[in-house]
N, C-alpha and C positions, 0 to 999 in steps of 0.2 A: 373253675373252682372259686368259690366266695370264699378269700381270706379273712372276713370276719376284721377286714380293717378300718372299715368307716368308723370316722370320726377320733380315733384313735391318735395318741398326742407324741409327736415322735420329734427327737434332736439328732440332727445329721449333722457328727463334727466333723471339719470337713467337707462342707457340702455342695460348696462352689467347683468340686475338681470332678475329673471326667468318672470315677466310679460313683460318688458322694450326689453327682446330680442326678444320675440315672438312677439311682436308690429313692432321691426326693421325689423323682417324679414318679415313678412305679406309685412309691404310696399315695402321693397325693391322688394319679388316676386311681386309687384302691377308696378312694376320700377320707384319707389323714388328711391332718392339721400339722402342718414341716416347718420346723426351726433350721434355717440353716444355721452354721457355725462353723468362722474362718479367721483366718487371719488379713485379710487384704476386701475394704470394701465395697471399693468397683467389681470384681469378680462376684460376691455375694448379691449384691443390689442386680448387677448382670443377670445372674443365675433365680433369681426372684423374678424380674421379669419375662425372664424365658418358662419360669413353671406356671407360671399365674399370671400371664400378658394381658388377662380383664380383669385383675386386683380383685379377687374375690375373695382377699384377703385368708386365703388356706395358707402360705406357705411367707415368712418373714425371715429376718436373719438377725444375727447380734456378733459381734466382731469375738473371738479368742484366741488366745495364744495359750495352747494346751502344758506348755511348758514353766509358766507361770500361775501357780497353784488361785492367787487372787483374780485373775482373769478368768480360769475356770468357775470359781464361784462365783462370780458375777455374772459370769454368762448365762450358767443354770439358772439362775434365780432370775436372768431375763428371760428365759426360755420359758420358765414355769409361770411367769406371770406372763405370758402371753398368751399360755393354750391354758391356763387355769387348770395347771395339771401336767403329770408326763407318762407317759406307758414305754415309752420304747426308746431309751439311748443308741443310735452308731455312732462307731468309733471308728471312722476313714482318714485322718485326717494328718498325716507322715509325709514325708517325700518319698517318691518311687524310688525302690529298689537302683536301678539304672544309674539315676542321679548320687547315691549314697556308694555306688560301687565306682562311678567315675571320677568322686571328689577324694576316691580312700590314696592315699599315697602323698598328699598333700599337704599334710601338715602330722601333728603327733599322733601316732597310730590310736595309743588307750585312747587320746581325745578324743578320737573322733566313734572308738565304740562306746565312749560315754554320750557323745552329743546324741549317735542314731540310736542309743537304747532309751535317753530323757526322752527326746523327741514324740517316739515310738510309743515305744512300751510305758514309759513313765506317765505318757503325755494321756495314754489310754485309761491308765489307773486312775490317773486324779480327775479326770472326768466321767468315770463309773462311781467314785468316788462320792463323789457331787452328787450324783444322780439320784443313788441306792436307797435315801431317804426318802426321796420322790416315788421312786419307782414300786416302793414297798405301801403306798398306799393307792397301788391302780391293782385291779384283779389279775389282770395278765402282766407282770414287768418283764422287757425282752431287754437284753444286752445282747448285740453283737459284734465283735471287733473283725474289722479288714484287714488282712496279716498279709499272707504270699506263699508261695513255695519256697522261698530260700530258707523256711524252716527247716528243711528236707536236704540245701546245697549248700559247697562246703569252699565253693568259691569267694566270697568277700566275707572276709568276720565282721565287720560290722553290721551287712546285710544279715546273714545267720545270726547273730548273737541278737541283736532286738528283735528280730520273727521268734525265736524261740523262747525270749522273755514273754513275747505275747499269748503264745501259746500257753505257756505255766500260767502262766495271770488268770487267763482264763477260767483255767478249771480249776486253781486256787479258789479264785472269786464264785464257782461253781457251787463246788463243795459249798462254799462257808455258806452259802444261801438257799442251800438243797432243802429246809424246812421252810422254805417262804416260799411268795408265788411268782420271784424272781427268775427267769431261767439267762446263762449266761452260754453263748457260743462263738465259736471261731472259722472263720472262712478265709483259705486260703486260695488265692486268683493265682494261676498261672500267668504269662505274659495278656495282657489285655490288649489286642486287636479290633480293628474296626470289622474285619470279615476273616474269623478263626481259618484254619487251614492244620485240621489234622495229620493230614500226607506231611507235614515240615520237621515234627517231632522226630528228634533225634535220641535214641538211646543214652541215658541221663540226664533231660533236659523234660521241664516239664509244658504238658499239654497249653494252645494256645485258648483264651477265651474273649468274651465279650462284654463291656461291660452292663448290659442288658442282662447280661445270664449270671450275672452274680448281685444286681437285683433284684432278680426274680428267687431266687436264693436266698436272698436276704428276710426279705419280704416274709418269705413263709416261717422262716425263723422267729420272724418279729410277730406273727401272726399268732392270736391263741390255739391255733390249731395244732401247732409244735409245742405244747406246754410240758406234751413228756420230754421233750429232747433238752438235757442240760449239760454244760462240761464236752461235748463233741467239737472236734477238731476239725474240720470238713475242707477236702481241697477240691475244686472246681475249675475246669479247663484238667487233663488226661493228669491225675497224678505221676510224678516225675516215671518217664518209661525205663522200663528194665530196672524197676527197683523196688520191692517191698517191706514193708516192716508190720509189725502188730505191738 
């Protein structure tokens, strides 16, 4: 299928990490034009030459810290001055799940659900933020944000509590742009494996995936081909088993 993405001007915040590069390079084989966007610039400059190893000049980077509202504006406006333009913000750019559940107990509990909902959720907004101006003068503008299944689990609040500010944001940010040619969504990764293994899924626990299969997910999201799809919540790898909602 032609996702209709060539040439198409996209910022992956984010995009030096293991979901955040497989999204860059999906597009880029799709022939986008990829902003990475990180914090740490050995890993980005890395990740540049691994998607573009003959400098064909598709795919660059600019440094941010999503938690720092002046850093996001800056980065944007380095992103837009490099693709002369933007159609397609991602928002991958948080610490794993894992790591926000092994650091919880270590210092002051609220602290630390303010740190992973700034980080998170906060960090998501102010770089849709940034974007939205941009993004409302391309025909097709895509928002997608990287969230997880601990939307859904009730094991770390800190984990739950910034997945499910992501989720609301979302379709906050949905709604309010439901007259424009905006569309905003959410995708939720189960545990990210290098080779899934359905038979492992345990009753409450959800589905493993890859992270290939949630750029290729992404991708169609960002694609104008999705332009009906707006405000959807979407999880990928087996929603949590043995448990449904509407």
């Amino acid at each position: 299928m032609n996702l209709d993405l060539d040439g198409r001007r996209i910022f992956v915040v984010g995009g030096s990490g293991l979901i955040g590069k497989a999204v860059a390079r999906t597009f880029v084989d799709e022939g986008a034009q990829v902003m990475l966007g990180g914090r740490t610039e050995s890993s980005l400059r890395g990740a540049v030459e691994e998607l573009d190893p003959v400098g064909r000049g598709r795919v660059g980077y600019t440094l941010v810290n999503s938690t720092d509202p002046d850093s996001v504006r800056t980065a944007t406006a380095a992103a837009i001055e490099w693709m002369e333009g933007l159609d397609v913000l991602i928002n991958t750019g948080a610490p794993a799940a894992k790591s926000v559940i092994e650091a919880a107990g270590r210092s002051d509990e609220i602290g630390e659900i303010l740190d992973a909902v700034d980080t998170k959720a906060m960090g998501y907004l102010r770089c849709a933020r940034a974007a939205i101006p941009y993004l409302a003068e391309s025909d097709a503008g895509r928002i997608v944000n990287i969230c997880g299944q601990h939307t859904h689990l009730t094991d770390s609040i800190p984990a739950s509590v910034r997945n499910v500010a992501v989720a609301a944001l979302t379709k906050c940010l949905a709604d309010e742009l439901y007259a424009s040619s905006i569309t905003v969504n959410v995708v939720h990764p189960g545990p990210v494996v290098a080779e899934p293994d359905p038979s492992t899924t345990t009753i409450g626990a959800p589905g493993p995936t890859d992270a290939q299969g949630i750029a290729s997910l992404v991708a169609f999201l960002a694609s104008p081909l999705a332009d009906a799809i707006s405000g959807a919540s979407i999880d990928i790898g087996h929603s949590i088993r043995g448990v449904f909602g509407f």
